[in-house]
PDB file as gemmi writes it, atoms N, CA and C in Angstrom:
CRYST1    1.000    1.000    1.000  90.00  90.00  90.00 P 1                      
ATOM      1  N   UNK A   1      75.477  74.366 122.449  1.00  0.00           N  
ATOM      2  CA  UNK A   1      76.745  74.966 122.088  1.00  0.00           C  
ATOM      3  C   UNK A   1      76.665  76.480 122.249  1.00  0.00           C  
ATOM      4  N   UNK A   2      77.640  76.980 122.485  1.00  0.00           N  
ATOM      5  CA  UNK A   2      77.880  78.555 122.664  1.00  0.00           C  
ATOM      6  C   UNK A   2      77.837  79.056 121.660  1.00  0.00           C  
ATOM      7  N   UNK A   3      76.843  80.623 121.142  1.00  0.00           N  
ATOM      8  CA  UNK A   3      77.186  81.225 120.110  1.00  0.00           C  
ATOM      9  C   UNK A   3      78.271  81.932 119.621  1.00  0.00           C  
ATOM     10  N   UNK A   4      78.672  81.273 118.399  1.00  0.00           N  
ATOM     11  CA  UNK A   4      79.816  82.117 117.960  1.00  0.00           C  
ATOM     12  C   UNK A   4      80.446  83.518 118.112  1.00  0.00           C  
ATOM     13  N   UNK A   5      81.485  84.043 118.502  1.00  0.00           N  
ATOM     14  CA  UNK A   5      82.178  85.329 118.975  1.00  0.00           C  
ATOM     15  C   UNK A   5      82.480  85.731 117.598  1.00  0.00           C  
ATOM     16  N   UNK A   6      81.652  87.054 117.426  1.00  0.00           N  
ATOM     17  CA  UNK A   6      82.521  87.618 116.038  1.00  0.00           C  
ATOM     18  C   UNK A   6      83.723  88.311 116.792  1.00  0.00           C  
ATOM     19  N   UNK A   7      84.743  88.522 115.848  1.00  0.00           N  
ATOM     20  CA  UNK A   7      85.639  89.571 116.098  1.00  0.00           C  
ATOM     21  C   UNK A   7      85.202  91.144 115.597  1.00  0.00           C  
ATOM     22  N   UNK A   8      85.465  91.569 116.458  1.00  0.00           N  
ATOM     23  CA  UNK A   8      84.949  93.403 116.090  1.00  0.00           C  
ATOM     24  C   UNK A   8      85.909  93.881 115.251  1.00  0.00           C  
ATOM     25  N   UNK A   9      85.827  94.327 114.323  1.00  0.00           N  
ATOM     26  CA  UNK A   9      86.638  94.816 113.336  1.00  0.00           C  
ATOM     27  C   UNK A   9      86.950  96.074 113.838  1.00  0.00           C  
ATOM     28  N   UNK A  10      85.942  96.920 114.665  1.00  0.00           N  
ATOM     29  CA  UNK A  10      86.371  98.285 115.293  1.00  0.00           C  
ATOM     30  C   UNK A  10      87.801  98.384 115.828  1.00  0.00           C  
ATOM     31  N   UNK A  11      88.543  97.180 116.221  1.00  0.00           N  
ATOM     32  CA  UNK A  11      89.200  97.647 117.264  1.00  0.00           C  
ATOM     33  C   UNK A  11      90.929  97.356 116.450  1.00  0.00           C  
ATOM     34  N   UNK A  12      90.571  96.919 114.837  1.00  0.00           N  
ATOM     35  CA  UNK A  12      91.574  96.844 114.389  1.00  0.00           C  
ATOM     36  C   UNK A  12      91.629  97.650 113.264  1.00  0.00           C  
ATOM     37  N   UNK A  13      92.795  98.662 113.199  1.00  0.00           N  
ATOM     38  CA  UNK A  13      92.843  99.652 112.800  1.00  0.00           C  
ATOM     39  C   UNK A  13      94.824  99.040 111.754  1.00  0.00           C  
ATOM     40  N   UNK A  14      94.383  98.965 110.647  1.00  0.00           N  
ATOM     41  CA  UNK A  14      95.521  97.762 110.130  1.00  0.00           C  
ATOM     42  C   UNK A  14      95.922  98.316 108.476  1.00  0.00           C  
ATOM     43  N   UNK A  15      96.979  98.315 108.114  1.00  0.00           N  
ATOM     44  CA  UNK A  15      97.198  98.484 106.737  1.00  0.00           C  
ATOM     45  C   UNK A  15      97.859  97.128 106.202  1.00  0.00           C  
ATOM     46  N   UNK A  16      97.323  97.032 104.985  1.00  0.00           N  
ATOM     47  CA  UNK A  16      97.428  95.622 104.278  1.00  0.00           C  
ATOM     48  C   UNK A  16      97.874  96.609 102.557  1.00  0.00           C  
ATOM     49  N   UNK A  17      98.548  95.349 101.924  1.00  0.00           N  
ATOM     50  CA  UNK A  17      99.071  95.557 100.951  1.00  0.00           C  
ATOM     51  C   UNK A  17      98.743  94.312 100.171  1.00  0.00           C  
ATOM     52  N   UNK A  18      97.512  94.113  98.720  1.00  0.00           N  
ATOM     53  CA  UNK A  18      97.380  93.320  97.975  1.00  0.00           C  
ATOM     54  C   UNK A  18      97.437  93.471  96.849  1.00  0.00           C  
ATOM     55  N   UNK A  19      97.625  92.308  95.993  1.00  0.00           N  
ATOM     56  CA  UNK A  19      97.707  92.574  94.672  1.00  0.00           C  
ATOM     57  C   UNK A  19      96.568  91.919  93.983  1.00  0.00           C  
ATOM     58  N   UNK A  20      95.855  92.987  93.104  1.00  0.00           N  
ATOM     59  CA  UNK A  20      94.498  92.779  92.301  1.00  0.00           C  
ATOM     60  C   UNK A  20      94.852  92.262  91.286  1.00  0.00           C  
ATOM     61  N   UNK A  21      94.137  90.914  90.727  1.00  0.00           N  
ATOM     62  CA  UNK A  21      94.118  91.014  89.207  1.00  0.00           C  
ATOM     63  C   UNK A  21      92.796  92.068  88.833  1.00  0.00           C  
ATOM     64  N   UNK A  22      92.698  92.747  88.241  1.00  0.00           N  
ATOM     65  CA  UNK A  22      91.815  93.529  87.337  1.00  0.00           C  
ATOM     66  C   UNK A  22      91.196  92.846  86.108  1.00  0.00           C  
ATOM     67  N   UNK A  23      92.461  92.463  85.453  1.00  0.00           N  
ATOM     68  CA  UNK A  23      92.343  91.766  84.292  1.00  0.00           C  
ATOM     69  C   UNK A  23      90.516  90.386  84.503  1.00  0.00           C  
ATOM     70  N   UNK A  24      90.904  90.135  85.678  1.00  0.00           N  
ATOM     71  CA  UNK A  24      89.725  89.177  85.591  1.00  0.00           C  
ATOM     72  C   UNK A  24      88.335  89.798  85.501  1.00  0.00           C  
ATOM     73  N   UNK A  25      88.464  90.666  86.626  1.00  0.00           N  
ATOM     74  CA  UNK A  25      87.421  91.479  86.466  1.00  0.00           C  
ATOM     75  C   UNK A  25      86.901  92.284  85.800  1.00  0.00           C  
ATOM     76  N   UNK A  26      87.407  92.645  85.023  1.00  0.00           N  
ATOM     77  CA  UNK A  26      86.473  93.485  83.580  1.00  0.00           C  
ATOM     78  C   UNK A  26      86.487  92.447  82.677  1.00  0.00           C  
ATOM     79  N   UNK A  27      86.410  91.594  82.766  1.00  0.00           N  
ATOM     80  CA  UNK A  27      87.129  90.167  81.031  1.00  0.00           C  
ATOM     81  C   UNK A  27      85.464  90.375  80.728  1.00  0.00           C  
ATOM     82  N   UNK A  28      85.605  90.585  79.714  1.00  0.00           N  
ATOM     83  CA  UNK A  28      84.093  90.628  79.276  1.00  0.00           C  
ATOM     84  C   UNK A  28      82.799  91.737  78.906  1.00  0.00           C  
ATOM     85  N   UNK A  29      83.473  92.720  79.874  1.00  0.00           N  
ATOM     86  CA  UNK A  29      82.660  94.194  80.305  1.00  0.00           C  
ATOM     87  C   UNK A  29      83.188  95.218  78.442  1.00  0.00           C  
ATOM     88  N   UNK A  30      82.431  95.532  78.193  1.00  0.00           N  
ATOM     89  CA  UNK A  30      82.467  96.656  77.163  1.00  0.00           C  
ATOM     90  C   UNK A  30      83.826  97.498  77.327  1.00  0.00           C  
ATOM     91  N   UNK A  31      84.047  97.960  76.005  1.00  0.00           N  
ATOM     92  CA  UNK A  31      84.871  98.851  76.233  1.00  0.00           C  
ATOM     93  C   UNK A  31      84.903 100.176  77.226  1.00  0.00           C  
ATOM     94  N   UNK A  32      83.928 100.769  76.772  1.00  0.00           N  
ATOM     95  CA  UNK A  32      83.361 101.957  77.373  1.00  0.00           C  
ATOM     96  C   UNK A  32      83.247 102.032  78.492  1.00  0.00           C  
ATOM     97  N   UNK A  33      82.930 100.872  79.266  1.00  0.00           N  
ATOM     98  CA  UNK A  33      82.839 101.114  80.235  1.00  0.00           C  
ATOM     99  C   UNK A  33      84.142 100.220  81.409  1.00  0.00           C  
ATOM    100  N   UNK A  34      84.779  99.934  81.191  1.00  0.00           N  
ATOM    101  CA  UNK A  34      85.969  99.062  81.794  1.00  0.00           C  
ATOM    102  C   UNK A  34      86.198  99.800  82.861  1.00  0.00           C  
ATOM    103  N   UNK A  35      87.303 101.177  82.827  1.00  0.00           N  
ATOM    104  CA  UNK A  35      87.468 101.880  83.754  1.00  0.00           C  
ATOM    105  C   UNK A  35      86.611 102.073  84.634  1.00  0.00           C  
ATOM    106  N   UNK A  36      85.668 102.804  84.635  1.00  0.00           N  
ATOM    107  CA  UNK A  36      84.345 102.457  85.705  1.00  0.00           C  
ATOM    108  C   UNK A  36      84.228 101.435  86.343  1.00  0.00           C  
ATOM    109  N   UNK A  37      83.771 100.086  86.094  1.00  0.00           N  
ATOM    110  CA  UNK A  37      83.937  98.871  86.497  1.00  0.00           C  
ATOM    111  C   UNK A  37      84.928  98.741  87.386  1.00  0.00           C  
ATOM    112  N   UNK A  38      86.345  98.923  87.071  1.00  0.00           N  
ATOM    113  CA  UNK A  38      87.648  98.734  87.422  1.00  0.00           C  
ATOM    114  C   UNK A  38      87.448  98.958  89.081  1.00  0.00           C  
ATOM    115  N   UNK A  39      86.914 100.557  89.280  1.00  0.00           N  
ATOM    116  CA  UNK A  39      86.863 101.091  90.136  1.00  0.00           C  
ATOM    117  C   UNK A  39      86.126 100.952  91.189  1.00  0.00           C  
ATOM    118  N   UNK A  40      84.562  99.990  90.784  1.00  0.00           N  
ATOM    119  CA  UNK A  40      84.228  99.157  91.248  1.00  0.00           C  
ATOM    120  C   UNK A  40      84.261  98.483  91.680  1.00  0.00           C  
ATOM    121  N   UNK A  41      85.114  97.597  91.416  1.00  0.00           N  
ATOM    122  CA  UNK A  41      85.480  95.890  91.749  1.00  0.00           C  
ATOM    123  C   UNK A  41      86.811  96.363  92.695  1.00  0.00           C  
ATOM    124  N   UNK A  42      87.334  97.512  93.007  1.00  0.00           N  
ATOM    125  CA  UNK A  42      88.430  97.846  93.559  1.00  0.00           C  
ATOM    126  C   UNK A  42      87.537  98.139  94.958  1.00  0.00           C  
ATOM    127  N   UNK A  43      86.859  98.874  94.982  1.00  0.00           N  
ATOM    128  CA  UNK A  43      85.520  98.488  95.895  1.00  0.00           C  
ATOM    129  C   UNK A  43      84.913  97.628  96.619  1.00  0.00           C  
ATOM    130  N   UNK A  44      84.515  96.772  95.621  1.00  0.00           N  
ATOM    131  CA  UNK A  44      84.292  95.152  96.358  1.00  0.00           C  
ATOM    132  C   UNK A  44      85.133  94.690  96.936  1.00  0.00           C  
ATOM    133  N   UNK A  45      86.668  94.495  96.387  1.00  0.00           N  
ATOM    134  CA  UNK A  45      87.693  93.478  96.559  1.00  0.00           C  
ATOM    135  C   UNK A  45      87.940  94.061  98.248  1.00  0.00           C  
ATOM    136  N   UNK A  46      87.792  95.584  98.376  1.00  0.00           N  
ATOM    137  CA  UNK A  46      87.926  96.009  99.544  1.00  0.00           C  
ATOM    138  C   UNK A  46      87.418  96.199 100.958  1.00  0.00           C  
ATOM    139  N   UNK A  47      85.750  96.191 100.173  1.00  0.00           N  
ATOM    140  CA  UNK A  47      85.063  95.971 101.009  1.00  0.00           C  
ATOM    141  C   UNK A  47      84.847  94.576 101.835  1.00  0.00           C  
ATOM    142  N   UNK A  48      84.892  93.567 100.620  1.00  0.00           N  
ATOM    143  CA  UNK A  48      85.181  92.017 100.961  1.00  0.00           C  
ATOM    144  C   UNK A  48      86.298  91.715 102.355  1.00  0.00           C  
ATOM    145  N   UNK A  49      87.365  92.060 101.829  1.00  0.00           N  
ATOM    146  CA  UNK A  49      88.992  91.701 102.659  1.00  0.00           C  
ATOM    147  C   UNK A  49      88.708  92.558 103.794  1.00  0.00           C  
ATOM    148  N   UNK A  50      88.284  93.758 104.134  1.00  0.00           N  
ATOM    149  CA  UNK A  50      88.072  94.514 105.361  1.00  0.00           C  
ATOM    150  C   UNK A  50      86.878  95.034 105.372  1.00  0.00           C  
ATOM    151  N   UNK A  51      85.525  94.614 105.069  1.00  0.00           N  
ATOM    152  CA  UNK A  51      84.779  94.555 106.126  1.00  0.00           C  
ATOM    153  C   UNK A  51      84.341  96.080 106.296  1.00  0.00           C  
ATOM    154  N   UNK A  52      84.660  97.043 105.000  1.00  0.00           N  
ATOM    155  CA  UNK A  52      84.220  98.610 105.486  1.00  0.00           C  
ATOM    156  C   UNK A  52      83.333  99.461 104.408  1.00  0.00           C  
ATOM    157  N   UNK A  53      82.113  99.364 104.462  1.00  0.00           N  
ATOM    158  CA  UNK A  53      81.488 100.098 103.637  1.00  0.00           C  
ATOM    159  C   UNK A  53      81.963 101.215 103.033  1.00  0.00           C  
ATOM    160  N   UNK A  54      82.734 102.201 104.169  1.00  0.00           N  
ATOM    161  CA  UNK A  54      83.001 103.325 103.618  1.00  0.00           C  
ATOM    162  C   UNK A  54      84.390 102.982 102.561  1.00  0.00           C  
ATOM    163  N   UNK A  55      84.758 103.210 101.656  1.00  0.00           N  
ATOM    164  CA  UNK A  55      85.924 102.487 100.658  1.00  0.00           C  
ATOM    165  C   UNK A  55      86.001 104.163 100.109  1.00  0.00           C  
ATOM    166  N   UNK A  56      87.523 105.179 100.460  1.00  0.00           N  
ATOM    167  CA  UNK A  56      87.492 105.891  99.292  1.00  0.00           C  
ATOM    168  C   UNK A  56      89.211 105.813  98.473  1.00  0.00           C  
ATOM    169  N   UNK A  57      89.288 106.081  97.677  1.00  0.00           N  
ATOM    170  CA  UNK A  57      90.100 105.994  96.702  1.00  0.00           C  
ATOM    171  C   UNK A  57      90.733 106.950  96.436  1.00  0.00           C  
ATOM    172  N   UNK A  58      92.424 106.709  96.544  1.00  0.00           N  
ATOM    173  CA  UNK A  58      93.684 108.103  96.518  1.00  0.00           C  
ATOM    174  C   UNK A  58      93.377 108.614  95.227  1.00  0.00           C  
ATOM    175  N   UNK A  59      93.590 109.918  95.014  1.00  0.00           N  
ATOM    176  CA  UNK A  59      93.088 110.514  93.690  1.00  0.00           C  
ATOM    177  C   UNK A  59      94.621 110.018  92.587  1.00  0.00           C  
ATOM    178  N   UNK A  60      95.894 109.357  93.178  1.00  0.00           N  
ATOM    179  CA  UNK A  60      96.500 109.147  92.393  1.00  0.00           C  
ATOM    180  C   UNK A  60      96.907 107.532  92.034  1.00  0.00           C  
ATOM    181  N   UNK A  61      95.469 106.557  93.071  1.00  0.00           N  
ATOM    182  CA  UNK A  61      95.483 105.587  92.071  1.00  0.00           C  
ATOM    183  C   UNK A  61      94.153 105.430  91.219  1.00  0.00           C  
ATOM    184  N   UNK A  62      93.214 106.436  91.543  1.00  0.00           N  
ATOM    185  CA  UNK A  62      92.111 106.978  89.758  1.00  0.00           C  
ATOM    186  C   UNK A  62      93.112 107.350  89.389  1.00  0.00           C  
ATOM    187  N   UNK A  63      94.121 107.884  89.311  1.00  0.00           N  
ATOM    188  CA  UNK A  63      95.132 108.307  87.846  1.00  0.00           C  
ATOM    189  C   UNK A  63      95.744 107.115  86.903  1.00  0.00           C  
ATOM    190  N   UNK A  64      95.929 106.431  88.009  1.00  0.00           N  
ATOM    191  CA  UNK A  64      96.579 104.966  87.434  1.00  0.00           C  
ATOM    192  C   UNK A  64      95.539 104.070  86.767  1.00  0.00           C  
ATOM    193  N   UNK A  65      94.434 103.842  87.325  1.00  0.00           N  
ATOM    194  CA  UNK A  65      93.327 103.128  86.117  1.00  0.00           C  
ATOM    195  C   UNK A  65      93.157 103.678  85.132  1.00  0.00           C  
ATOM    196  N   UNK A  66      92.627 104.849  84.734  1.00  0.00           N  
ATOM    197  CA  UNK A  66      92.595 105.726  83.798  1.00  0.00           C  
ATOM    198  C   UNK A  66      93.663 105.972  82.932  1.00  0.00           C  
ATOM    199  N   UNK A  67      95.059 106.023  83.382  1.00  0.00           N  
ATOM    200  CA  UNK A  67      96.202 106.564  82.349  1.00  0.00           C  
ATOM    201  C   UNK A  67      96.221 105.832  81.102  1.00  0.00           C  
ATOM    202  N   UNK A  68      95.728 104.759  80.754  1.00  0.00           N  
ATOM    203  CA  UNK A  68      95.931 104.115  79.261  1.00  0.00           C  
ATOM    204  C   UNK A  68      94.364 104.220  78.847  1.00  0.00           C  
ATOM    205  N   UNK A  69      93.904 105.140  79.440  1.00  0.00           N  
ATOM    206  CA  UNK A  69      92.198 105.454  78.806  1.00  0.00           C  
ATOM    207  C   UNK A  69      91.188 104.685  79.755  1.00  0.00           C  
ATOM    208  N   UNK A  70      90.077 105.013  78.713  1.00  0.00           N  
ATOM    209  CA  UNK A  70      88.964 104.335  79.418  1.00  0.00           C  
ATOM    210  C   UNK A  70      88.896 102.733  78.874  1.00  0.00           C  
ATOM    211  N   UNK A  71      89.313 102.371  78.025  1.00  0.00           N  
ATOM    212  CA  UNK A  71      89.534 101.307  77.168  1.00  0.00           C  
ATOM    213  C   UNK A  71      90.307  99.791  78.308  1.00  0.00           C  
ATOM    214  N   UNK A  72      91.687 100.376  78.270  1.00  0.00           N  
ATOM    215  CA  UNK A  72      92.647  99.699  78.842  1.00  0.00           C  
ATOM    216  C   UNK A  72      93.379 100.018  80.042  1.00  0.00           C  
ATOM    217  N   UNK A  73      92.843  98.807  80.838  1.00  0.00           N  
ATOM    218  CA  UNK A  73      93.071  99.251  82.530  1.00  0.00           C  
ATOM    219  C   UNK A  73      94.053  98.211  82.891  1.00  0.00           C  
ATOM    220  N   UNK A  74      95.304  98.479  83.880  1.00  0.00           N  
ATOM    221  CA  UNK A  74      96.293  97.961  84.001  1.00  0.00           C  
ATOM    222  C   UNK A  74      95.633  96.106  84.385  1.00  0.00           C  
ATOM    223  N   UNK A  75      96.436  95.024  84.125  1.00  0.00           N  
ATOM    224  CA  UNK A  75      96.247  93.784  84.319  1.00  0.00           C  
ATOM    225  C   UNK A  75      95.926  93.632  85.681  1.00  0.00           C  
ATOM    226  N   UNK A  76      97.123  94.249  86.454  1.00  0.00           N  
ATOM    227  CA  UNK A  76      97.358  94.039  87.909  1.00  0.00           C  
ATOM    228  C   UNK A  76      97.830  95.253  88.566  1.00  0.00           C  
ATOM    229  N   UNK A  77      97.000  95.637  89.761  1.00  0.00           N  
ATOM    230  CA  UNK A  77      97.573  96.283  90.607  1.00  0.00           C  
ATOM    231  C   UNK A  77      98.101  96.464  91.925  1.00  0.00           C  
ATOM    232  N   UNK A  78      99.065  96.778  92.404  1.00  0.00           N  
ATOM    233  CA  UNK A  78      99.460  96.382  93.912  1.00  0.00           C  
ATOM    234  C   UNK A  78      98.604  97.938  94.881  1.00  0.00           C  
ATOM    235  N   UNK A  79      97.819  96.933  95.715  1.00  0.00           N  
ATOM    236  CA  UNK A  79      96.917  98.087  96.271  1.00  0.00           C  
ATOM    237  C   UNK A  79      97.771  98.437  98.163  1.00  0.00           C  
ATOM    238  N   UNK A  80      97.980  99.027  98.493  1.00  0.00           N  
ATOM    239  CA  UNK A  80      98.272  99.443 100.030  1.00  0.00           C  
ATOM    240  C   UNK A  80      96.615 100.237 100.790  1.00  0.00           C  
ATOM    241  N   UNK A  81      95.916  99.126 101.523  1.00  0.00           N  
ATOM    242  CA  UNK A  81      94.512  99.859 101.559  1.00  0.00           C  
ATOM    243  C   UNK A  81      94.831  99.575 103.786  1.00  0.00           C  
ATOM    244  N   UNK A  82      94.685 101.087 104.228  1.00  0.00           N  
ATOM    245  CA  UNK A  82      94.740 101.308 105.257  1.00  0.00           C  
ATOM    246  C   UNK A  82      93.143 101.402 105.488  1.00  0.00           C  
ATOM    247  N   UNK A  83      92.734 100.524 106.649  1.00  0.00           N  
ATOM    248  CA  UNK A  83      91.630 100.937 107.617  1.00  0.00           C  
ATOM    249  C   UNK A  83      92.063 101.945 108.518  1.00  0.00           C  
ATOM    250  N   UNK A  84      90.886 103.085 108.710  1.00  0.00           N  
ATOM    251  CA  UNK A  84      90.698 104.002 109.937  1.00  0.00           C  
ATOM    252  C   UNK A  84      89.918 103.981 110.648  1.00  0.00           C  
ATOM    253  N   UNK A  85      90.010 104.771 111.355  1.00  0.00           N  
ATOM    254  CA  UNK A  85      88.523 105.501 112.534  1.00  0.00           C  
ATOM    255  C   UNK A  85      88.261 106.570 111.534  1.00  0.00           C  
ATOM    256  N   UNK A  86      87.394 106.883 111.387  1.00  0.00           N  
ATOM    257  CA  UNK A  86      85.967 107.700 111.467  1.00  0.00           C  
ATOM    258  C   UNK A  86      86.065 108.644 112.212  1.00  0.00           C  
ATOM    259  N   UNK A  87      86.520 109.685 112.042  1.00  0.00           N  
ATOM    260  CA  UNK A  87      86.263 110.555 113.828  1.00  0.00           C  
ATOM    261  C   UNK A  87      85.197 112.035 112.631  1.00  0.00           C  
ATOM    262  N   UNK A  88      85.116 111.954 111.464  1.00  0.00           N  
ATOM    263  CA  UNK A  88      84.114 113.187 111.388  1.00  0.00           C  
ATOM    264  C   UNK A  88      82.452 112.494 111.964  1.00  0.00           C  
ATOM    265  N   UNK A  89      82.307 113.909 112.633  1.00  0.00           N  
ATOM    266  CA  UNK A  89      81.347 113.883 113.269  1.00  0.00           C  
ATOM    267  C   UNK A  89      79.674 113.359 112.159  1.00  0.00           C  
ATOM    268  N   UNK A  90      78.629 112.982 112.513  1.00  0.00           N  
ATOM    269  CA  UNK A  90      77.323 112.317 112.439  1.00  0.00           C  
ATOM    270  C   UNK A  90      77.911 111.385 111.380  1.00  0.00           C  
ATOM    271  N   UNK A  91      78.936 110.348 111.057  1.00  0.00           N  
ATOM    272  CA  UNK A  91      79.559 109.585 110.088  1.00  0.00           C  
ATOM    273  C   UNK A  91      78.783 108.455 110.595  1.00  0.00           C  
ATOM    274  N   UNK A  92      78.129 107.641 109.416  1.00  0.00           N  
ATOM    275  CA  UNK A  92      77.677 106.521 109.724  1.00  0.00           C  
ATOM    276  C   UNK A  92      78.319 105.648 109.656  1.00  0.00           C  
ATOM    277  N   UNK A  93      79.099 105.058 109.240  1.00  0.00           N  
ATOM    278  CA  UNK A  93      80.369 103.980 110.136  1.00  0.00           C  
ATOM    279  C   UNK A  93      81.616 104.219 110.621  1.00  0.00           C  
ATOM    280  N   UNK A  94      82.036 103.519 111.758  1.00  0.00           N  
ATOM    281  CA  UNK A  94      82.813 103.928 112.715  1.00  0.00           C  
ATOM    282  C   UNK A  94      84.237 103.896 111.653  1.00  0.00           C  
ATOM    283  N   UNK A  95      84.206 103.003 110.514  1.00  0.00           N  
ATOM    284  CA  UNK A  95      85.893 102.925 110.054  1.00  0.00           C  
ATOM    285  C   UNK A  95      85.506 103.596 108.851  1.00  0.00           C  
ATOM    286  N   UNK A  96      86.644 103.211 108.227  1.00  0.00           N  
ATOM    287  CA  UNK A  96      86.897 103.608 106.066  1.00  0.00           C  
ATOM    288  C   UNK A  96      87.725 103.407 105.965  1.00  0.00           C  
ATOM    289  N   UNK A  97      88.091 102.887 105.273  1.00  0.00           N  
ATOM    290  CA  UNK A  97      89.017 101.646 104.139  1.00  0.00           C  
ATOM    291  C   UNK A  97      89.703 103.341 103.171  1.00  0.00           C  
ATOM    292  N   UNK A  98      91.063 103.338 102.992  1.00  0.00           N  
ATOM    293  CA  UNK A  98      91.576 104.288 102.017  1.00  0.00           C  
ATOM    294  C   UNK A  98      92.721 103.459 101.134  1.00  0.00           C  
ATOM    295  N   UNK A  99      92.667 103.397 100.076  1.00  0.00           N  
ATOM    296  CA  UNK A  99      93.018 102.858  98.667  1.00  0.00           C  
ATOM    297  C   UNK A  99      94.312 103.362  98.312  1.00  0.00           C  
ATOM    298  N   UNK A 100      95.478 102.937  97.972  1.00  0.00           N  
ATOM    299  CA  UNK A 100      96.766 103.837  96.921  1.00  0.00           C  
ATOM    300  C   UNK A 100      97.140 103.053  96.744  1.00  0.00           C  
ATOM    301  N   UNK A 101      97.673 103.352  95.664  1.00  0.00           N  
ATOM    302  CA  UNK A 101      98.880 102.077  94.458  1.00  0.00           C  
ATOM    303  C   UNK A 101      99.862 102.315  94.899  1.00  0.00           C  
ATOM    304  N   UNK A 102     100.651 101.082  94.817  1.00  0.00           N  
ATOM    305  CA  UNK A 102     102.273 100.783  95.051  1.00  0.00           C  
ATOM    306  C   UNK A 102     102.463 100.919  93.495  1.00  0.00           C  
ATOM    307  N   UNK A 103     103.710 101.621  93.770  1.00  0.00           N  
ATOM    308  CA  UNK A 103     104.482 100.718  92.141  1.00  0.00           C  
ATOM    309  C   UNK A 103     105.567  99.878  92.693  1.00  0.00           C  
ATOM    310  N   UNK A 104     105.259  98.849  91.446  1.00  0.00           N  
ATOM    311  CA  UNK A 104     106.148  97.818  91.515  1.00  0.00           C  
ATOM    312  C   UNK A 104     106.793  97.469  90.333  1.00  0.00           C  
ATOM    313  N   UNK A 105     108.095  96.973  90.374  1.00  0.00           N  
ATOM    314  CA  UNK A 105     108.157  96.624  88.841  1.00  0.00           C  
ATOM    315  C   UNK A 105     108.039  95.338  88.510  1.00  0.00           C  
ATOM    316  N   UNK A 106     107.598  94.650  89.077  1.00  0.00           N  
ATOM    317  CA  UNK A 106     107.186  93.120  88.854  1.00  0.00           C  
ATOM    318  C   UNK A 106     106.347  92.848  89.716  1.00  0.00           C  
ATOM    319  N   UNK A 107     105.087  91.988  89.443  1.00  0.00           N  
ATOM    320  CA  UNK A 107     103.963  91.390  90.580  1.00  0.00           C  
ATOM    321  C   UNK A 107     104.595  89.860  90.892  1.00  0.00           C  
ATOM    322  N   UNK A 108     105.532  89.692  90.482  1.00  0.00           N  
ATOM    323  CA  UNK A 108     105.909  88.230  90.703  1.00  0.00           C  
ATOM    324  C   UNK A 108     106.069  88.013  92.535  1.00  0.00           C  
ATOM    325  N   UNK A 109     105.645  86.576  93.310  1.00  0.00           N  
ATOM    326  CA  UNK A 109     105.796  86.642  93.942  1.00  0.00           C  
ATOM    327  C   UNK A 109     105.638  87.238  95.276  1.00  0.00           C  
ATOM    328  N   UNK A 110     104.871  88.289  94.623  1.00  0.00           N  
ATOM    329  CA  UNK A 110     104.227  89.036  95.557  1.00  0.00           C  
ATOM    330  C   UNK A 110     102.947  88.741  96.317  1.00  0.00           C  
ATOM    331  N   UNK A 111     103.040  88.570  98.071  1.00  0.00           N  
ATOM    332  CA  UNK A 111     102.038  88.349  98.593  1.00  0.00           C  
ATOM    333  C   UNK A 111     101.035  89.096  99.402  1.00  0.00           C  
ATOM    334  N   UNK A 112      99.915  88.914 100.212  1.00  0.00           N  
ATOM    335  CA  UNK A 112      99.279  89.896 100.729  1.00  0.00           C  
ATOM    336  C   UNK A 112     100.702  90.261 102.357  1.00  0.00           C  
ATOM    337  N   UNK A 113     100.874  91.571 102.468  1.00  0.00           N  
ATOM    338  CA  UNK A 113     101.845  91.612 103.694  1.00  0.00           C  
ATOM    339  C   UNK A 113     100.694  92.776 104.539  1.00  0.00           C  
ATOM    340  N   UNK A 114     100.916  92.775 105.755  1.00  0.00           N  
ATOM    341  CA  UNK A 114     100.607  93.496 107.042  1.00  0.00           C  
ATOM    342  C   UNK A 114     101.482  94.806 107.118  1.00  0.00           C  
ATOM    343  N   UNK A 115     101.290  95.533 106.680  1.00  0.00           N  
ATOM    344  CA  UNK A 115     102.357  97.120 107.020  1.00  0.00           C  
ATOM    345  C   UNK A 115     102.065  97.176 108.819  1.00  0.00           C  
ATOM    346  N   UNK A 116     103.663  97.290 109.244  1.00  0.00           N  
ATOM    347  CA  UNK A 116     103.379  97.891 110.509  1.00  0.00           C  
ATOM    348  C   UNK A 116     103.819  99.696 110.587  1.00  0.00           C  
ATOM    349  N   UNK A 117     102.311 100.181 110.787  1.00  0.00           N  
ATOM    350  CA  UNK A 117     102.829 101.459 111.163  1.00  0.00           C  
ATOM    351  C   UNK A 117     103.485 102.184 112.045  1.00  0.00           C  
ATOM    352  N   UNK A 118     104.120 103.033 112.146  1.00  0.00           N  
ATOM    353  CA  UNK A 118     105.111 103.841 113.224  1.00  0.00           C  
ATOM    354  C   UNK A 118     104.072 105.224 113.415  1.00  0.00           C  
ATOM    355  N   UNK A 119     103.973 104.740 114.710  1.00  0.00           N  
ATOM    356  CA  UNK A 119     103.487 106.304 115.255  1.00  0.00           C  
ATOM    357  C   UNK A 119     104.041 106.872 116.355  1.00  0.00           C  
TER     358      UNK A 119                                                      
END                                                                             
């Protein structure tokens, strides 16, 4: 049999829009440390779904985990996480994954969607 063809993730350059439970992911974790965690697992969930080590995070959705403290971190969040290119120079991977919250006023119904960008 022929070996399997991965697909190159290089060549797809894609914004996606999901919604996190959080709530699952800290169930259990200390107070103290929740937020941290949060930010973590926002990490994983991202790295998982696209495939990009580099993962960084809009400074105004850290505002949104954080705003009810370090204690209490929203249930659910609707994430909009764009893959890029890489173009700074000696960067060790070619993409990076960038993170921002939607607001929404209800998660009902809401599914993972494909943003098409306009350039």
């Amino acid at each position: 049999m022929a070996p399997k063809q991965q697909k190159s993730s290089l060549s797809d350059v894609v914004t996606r829009e999901y919604t996190i439970n959080l709530h699952k992911r800290v169930h259990g974790v200390q107070f103290k440390k929740r937020a941290p965690t949060a930010v973590k697992e926002i990490k994983a969930f991202v790295y998982k779904h696209l495939g990009t080590k580099d993962v960084r995070l809009d400074p105004q959705l850290n505002k949104e985990i954080w705003k009810q403290g370090i204690k209490h971190v929203p249930y659910r969040l609707r994430l909009r996480v764009s893959r890029k290119r890489n173009d700074e120079e000696k960067a060790k991977e070619p993409l990076f994954s960038y993170v921002q919250a939607v607001n929404v006023t209800s998660f009902k119904g809401l599914q993972t969607q494909v943003i098409e960008e306009e350039s």
